[in-house]
C-alpha positions in Angstrom: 10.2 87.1 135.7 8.0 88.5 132.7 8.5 87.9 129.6 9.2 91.2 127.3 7.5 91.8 123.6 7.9 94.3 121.6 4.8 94.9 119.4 5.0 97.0 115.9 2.1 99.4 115.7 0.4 98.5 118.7 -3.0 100.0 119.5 -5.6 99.9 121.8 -7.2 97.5 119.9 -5.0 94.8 119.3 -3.7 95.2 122.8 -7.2 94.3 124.1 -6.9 90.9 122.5 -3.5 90.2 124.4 -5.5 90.0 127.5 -6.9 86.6 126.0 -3.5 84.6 126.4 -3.3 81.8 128.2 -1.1 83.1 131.2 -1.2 87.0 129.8 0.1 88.1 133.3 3.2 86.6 133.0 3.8 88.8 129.5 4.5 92.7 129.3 3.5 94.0 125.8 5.7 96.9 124.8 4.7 99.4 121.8 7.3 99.7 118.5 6.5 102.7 116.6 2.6 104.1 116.7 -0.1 102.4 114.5 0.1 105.4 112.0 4.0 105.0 111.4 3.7 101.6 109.7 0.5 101.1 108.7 -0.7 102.7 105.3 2.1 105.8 106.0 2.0 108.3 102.9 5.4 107.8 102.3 8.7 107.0 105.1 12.1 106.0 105.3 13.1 102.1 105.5 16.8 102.9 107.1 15.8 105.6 109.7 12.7 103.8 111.0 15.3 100.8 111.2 17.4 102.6 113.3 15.3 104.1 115.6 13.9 100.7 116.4 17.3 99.1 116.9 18.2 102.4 119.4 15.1 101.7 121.1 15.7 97.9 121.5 19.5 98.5 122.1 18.6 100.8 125.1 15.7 98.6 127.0 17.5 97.3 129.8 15.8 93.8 130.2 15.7 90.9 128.0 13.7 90.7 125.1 11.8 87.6 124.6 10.5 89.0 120.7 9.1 90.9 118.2 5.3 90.6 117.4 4.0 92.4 114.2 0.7 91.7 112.4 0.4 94.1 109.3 2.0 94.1 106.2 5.4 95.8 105.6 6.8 97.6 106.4 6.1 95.6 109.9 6.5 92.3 108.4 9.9 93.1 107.1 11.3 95.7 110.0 10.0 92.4 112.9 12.4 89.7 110.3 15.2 92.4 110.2 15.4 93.5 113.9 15.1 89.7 114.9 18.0 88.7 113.1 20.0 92.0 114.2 19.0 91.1 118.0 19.3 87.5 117.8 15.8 86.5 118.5 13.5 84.1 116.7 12.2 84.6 113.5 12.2 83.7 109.5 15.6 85.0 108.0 15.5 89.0 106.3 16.4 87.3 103.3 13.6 84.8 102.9 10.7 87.1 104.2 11.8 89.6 101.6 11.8 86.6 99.0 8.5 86.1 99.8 7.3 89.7 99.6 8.6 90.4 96.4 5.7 89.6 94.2 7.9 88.9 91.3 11.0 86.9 93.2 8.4 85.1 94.8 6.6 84.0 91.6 9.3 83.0 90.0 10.2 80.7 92.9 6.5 79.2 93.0 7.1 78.6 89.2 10.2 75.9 90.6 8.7 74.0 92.7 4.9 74.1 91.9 4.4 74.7 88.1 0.7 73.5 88.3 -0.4 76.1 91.2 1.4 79.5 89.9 -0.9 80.9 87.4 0.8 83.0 84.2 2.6 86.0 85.1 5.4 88.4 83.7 7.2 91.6 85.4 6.4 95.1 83.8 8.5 98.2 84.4 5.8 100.7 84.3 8.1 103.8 83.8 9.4 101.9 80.1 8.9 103.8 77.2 6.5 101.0 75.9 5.3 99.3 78.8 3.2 96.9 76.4 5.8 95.5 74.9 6.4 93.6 77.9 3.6 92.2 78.4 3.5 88.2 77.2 -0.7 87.5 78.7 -3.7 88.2 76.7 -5.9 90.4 78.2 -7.6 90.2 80.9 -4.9 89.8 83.5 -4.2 91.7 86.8 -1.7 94.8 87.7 0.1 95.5 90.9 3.0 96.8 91.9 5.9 94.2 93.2 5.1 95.4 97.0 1.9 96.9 98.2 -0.9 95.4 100.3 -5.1 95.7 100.9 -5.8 95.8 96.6 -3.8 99.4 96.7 -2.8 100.1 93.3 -4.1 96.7 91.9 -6.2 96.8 88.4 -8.3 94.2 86.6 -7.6 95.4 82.8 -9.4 94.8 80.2 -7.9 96.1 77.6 -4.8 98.7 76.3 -7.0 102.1 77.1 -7.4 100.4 80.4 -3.4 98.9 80.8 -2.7 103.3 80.0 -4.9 104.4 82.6 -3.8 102.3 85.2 -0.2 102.9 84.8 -0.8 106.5 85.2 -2.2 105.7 88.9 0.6 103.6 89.0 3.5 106.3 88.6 1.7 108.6 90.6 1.7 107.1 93.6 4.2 103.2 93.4 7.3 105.0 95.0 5.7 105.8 98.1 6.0 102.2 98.9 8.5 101.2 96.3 11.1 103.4 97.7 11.1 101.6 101.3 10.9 98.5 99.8 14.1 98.7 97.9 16.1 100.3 100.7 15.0 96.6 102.7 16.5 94.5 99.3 19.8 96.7 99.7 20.4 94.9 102.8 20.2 91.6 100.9 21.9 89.7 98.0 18.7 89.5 95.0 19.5 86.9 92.5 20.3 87.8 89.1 17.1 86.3 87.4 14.7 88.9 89.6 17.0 91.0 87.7 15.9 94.7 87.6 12.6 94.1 88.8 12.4 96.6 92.2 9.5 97.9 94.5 8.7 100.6 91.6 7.8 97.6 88.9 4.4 95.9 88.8 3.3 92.3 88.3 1.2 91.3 85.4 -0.9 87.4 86.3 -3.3 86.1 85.0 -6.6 86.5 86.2 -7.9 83.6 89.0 -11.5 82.4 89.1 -13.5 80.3 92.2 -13.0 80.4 95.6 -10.2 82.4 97.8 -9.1 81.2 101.2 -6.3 81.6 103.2 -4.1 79.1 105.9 -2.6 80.8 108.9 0.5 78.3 110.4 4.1 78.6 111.7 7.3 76.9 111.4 9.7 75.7 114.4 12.8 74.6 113.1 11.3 73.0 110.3 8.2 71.5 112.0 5.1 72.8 110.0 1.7 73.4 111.6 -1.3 75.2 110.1 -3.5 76.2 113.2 -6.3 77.8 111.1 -8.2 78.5 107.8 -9.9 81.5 106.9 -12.3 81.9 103.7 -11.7 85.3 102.5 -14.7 86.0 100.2 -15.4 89.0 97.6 -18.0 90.9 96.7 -20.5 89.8 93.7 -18.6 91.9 91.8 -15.7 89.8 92.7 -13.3 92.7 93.0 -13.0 94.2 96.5 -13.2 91.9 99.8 -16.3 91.7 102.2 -15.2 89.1 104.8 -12.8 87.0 106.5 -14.6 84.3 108.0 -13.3 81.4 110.3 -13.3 78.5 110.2 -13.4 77.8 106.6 -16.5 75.6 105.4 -13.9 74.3 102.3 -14.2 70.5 102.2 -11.5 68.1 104.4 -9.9 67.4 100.8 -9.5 70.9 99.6 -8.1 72.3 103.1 -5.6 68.9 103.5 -4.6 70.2 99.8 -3.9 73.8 100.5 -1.7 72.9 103.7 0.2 70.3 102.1 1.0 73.0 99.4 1.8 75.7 102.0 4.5 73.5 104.0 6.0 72.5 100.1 6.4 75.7 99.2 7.4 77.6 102.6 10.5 74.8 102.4 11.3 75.7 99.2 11.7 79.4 100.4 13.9 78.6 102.9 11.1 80.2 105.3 11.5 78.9 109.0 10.6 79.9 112.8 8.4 82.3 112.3 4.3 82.8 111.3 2.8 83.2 108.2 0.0 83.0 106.2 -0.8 82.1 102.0 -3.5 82.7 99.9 -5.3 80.4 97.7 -7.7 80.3 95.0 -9.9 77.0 94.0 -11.7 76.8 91.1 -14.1 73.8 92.2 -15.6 73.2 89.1 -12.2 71.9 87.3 -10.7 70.6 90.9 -7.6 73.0 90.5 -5.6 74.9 92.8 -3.2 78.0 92.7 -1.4 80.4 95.2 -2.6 83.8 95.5 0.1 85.1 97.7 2.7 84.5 100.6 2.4 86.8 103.8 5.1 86.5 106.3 2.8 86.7 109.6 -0.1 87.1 111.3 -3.1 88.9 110.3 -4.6 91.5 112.3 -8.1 90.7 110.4 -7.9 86.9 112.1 -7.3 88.4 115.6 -10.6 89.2 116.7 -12.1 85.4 115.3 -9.7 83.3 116.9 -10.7 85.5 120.2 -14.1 84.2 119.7 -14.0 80.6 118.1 -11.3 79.6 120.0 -11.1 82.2 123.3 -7.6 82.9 122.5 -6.1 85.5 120.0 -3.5 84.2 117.1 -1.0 86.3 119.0 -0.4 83.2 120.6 1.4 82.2 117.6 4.3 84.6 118.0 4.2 84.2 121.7 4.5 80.0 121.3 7.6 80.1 118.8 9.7 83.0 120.8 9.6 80.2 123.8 10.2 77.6 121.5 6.9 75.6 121.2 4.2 75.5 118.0 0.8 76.6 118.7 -2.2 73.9 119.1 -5.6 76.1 118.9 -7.1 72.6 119.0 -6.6 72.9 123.4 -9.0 76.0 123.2 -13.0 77.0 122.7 -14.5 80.1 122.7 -18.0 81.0 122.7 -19.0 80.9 119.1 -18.8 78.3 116.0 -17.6 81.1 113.5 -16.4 84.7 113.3 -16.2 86.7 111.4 -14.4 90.4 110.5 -16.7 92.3 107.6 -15.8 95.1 105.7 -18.8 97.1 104.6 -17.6 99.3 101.5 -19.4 102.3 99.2 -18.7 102.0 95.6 -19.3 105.8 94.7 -17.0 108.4 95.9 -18.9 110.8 98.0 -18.2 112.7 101.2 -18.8 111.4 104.6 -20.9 114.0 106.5 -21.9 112.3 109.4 -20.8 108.9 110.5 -22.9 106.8 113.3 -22.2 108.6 117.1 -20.4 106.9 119.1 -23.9 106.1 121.3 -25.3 104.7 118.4 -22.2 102.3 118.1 -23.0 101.3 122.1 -26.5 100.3 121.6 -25.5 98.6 118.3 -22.8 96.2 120.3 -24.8 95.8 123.3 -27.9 94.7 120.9 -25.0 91.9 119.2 -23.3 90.6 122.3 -19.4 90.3 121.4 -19.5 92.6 118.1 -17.3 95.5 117.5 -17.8 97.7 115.3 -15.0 100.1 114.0 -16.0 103.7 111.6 -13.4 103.6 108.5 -13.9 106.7 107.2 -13.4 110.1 108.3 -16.4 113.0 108.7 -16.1 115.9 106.0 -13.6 113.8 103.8 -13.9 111.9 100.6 -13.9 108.7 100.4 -10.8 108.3 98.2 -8.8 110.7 100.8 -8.6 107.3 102.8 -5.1 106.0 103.1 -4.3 103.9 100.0 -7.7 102.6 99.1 -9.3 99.6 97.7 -9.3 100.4 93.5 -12.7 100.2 93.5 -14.6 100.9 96.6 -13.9 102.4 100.1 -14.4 100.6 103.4 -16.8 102.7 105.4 -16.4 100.4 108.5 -15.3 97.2 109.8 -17.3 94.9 111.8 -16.6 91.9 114.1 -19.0 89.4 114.8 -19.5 85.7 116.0 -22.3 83.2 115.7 -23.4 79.8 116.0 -23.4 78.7 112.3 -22.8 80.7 109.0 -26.8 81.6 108.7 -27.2 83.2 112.1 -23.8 85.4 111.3 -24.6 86.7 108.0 -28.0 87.6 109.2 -26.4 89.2 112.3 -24.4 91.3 110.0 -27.1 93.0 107.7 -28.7 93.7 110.6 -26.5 95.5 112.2 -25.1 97.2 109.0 -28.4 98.4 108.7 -28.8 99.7 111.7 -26.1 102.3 111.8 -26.4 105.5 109.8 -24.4 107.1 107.7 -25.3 110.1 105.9 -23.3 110.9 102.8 -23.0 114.1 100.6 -24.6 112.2 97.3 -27.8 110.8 99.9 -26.8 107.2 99.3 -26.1 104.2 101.7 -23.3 102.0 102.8 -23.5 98.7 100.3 -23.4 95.5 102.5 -24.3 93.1 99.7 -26.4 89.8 100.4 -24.7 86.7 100.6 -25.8 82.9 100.7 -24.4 80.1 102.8 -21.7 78.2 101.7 -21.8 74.3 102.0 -20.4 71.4 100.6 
């Protein structure tokens, strides 16, 4: 008999990289909610999309085997929240939401590993005086406790800049903040997170060298990371420009980032389910921190595991809901290294003409196994996009695998310069030159 998943914001594009599991024909991939509903929605309702997932689970009439999602919440909360109300497998509400909170989930980093949390303090950005709550010098980082992809998140400088972000701030943190504290109703929230709620922001302290992420899974307590991503910035070292696999990081710094990952996921009380932490290295003084927790897989890595490894990290999901961890190690794909590129404009302009679709043929057919997807809409501004980057726009996202690092970052200006756009202000798309990483 198959096996029946139910996927959160399904879409033709992540369901094309189902087809690459091992035995896919003995799955059957059923959609939760359209891609729209719970990914970057201008504002929604925590409690009524809960329900009318639990009325659609409650009424299939065959088993359900799980529940995949691979965006940020509301997916990664609503998957930890149905699974515990249907009795499948997956990390508890309470812990995913732990984890979430930017705050809660500082403070319990603080605990167990002092030396990796950088400075931090919760600010309440409706206060009368919002800087008297502020303990770091500048410069430091905002964001609000819950929001994802840089949305709402400042480097400030100074107070003139601290004002002007919190006006942003107010304008627009309740259309996440709202649904994320109608998820902590349905949980107890220790005392020391205190007041701090979706509609507060996070003040850290600002984190220099390298970022890179580890994408793992727990099985009743076993820990396995089965792969690690680089996640690399801009040379303005503000908005991201790739996710590339596998991570060229030395053997030391990657054994150091997963032995930190399974210390701290215990310490959360985070089990049977996927997830995924971000980490900074500064390699110049050897020292370490964590960026952030995510509670899942990411979409971004989907299309690079297809590639390095011929399988998707869906497999993840899949493994742990029939109670086995996931060994990427058993699989090859045709390339060394993937990666997913985000090719941005720093100016706000209008789009009037993105690349036809014919042009976007050629362009794949002339890099065999790339995919290129247009970000941004004809006869819009860029900031109309759905809670963009702070300070630039993604004008598309492109896919592509290669034999070694050189050979793929070459592949990539080439192709970004080969599609046109044609903006209102005359300028271009800003895919900035990078070198090769090695150690």
């Amino acid at each position: 008999m198959p096996k029946h998943f139910f996927v959160l914001g399904l879409d033709p594009l992540r369901l094309s990289y189902l087809k690459y599991l091992p035995n896919a024909q003995d799955y059957r991939f059923h959609p939760l909610f359209r891609l729209e509903e719970v990914v970057n929605p201008a504002t929604f309702d925590y409690d009524v999309m809960l329900e009318r997932a639990r009325q659609q689970l409650a009424a299939f009439p065959e088993p359900i085997a799980g529940i995949i999602g691979h965006w940020d919440f509301p997916t990664s909360v609503l998957l930890a929240h149905l699974s515990e109300l249907f009795g499948l497998r997956s990390a508890s509400l309470a812990a995913v939401l732990k984890c979430e909170h930017k705050y809660w989930s500082r403070l319990e980093q603080r605990k167990v590993m002092p030396e990796w949390t950088p400075g931090f303090c919760a600010v309440d950005p409706f206060a009368e005086n919002p800087r008297e709550q502020l303990s770091l010098d500048f410069p430091f980082w905002l964001k609000p406790i819950k929001a994802h992809s840089s949305y709402l998140g400042f480097r400030i400088e100074n107070e003139a800049a601290f004002d002007e972000a919190l006006k942003k701030i107010r304008a627009a943190v309740h259309s996440c903040g709202d649904p994320f504290n109608q998820a902590l109703a349905h949980i107890q929230v220790p005392e020391e997170v205190g007041p701090v709620d979706g509609n507060w922001c996070i003040a850290e302290e600002i984190l220099t060298g390298k970022q890179c992420g580890i994408e793992g899974a727990l099985l009743d307590g076993q820990y396995r990371v089965h792969g690690i991503v680089d996640t690399v910035k801009d040379s303005r070292n503000l908005s991201f420009t790739r996710y590339e696999y596998p991570s060229v990081w030395p053997r030391y710094a990657q054994q150091k980032i997963c032995a930190a990952g399974e210390k701290i996921l215990q310490h959360m009380g985070f089990d049977n389910s996927a997830f995924g932490i971000e980490f900074f290295w500064d390699e110049r003084e050897d020292r370490f921190w964590i960026l952030e927790i995510n509670t899942r897989i990411s979409q971004s890595h989907c299309d690079q595991f297809v590639k390095v490894h011929g399988v998707s990290n869906h497999l993840v999901p899949i493994e742990l809901a029939c109670g086995r961890l996931p060994d990427f190690r058993r699989y090859r794909g045709d390339y060394r290294t993937a990666a997913k590129f985000m090719l941005r404009r720093y100016r706000d302009t209008v789009l009037e003409q993105a690349p036809p679709e014919v042009q976007i043929e050629h362009v794949e057919r002339d890099f065999p196994g790339s995919n290129v997807v247009i970000a941004a809409e004809e006869g819009h501004r860029l900031s109309e996009q759905s809670m963009p980057d702070s300070y630039s726009f993604e004008i598309a996202n492109i896919w592509l695998g290669a034999q070694d690092q050189q050979q793929l970052l070459d592949h990539y200006h080439q192709l970004a310069d080969s599609l046109e756009f044609h903006f209102a202000d005359g300028g271009r798309p800003e895919p900035f030159q990078f070198n090769c990483v090695r150690y």
